[in-house]
C-alpha positions as YAML, in Angstrom:
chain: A
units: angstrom
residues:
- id: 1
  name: UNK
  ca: [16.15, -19.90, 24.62]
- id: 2
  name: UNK
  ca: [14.03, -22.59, 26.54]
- id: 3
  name: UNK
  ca: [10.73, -21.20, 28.45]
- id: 4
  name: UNK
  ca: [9.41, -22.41, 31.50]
- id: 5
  name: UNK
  ca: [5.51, -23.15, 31.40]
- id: 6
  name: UNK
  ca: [3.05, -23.74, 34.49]
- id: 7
  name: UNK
  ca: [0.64, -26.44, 34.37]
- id: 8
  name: UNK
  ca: [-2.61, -27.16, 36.66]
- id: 9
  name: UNK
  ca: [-3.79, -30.64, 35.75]
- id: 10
  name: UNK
  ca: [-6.18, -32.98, 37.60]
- id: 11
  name: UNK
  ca: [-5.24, -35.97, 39.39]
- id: 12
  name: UNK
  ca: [-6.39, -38.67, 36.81]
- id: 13
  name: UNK
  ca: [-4.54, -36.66, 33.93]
- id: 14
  name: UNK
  ca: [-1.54, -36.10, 35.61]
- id: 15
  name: UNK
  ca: [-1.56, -39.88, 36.03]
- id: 16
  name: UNK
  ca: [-2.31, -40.58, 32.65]
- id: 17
  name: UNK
  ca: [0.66, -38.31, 31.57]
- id: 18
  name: UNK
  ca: [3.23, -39.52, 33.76]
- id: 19
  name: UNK
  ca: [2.65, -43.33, 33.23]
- id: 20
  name: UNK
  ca: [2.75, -42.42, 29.40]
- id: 21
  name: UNK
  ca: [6.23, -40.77, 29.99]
- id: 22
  name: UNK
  ca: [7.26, -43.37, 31.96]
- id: 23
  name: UNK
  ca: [6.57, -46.22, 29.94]
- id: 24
  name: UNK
  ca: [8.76, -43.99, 27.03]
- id: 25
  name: UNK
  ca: [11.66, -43.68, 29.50]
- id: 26
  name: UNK
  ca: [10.92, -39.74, 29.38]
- id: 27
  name: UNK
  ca: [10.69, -37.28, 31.65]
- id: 28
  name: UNK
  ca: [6.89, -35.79, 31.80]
- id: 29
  name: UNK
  ca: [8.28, -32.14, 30.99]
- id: 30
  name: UNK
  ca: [9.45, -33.95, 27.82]
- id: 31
  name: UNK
  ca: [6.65, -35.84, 27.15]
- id: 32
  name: UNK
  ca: [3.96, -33.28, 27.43]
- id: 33
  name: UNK
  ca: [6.49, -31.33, 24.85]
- id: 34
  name: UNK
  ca: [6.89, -33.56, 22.36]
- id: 35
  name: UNK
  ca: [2.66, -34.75, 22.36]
- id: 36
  name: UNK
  ca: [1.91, -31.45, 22.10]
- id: 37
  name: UNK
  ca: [4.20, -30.24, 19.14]
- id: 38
  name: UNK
  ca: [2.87, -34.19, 17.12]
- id: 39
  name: UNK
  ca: [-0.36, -32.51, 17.99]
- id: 40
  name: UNK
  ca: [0.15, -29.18, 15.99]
- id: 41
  name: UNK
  ca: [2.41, -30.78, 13.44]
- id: 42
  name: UNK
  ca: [-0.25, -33.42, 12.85]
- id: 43
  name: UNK
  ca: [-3.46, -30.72, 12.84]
- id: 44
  name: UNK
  ca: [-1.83, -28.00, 10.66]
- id: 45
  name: UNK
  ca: [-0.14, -29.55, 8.04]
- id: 46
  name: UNK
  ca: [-1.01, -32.12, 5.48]
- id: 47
  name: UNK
  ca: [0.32, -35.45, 5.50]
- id: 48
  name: UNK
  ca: [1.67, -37.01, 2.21]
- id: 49
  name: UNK
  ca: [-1.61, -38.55, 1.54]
- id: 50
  name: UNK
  ca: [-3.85, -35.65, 1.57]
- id: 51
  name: UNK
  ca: [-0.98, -33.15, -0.31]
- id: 52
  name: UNK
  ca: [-1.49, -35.94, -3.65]
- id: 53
  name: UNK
  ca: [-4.93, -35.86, -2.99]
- id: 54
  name: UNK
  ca: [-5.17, -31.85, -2.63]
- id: 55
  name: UNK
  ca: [-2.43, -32.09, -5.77]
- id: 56
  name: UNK
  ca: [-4.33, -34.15, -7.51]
- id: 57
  name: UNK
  ca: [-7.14, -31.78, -8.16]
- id: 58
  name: UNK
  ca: [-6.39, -28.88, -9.99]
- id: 59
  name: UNK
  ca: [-9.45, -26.60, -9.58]
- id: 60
  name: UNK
  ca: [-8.98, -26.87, -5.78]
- id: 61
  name: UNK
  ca: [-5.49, -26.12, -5.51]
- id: 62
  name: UNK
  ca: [-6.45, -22.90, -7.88]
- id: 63
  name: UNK
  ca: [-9.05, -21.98, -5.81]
- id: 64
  name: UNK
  ca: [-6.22, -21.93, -2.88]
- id: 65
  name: UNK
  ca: [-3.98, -20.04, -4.73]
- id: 66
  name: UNK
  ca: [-6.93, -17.25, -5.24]
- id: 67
  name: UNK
  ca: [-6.96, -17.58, -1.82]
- id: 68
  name: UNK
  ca: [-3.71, -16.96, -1.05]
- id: 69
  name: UNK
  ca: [-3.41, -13.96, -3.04]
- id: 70
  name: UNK
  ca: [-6.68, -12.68, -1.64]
- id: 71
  name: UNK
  ca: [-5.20, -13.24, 1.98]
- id: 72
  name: UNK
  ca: [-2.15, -11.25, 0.32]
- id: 73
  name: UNK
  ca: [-4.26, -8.24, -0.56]
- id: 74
  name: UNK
  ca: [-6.02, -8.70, 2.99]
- id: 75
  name: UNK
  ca: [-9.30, -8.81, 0.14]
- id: 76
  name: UNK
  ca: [-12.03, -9.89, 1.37]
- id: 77
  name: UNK
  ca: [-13.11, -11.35, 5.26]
- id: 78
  name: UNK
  ca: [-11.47, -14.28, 6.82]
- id: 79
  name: UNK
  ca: [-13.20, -16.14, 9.77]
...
């Protein structure tokens, strides 16, 4: 089910934002939306590039897989 969200935004981003959506042929609701999700999409997952290059070197992706299971075990302390 959709969710309504309340924004307070200043005058010169507002602007930015809406002349953005506007030169997409979106409405600003939508265009807000869909920055924000590239945003997290974009900032918590790797791209193609950096999985070959993570893939690429074995001791690092075991050292995330002792991670993993360490998370797993809720061993040691995460920051």
């Amino acid at each position: 089910m959709a969710k309504t969200l309340t924004m307070r935004l200043d005058e010169e981003t507002y602007d930015v934002f809406i002349r953005a959506a506007r030169a997409e042929r979106r409405s600003l609701a939508n265009f807000i939306e869909t920055a924000a999700l590239k945003q997290v999409q974009e900032s918590t997952f790797a791209d193609d590039a950096e999985m070959a290059e993570i893939l690429a070197r074995p001791e690092l992706v075991e050292r995330l897989k002792a991670g993993s299971r360490d998370a797993r075990k809720r061993k040691g302390r995460f920051v």
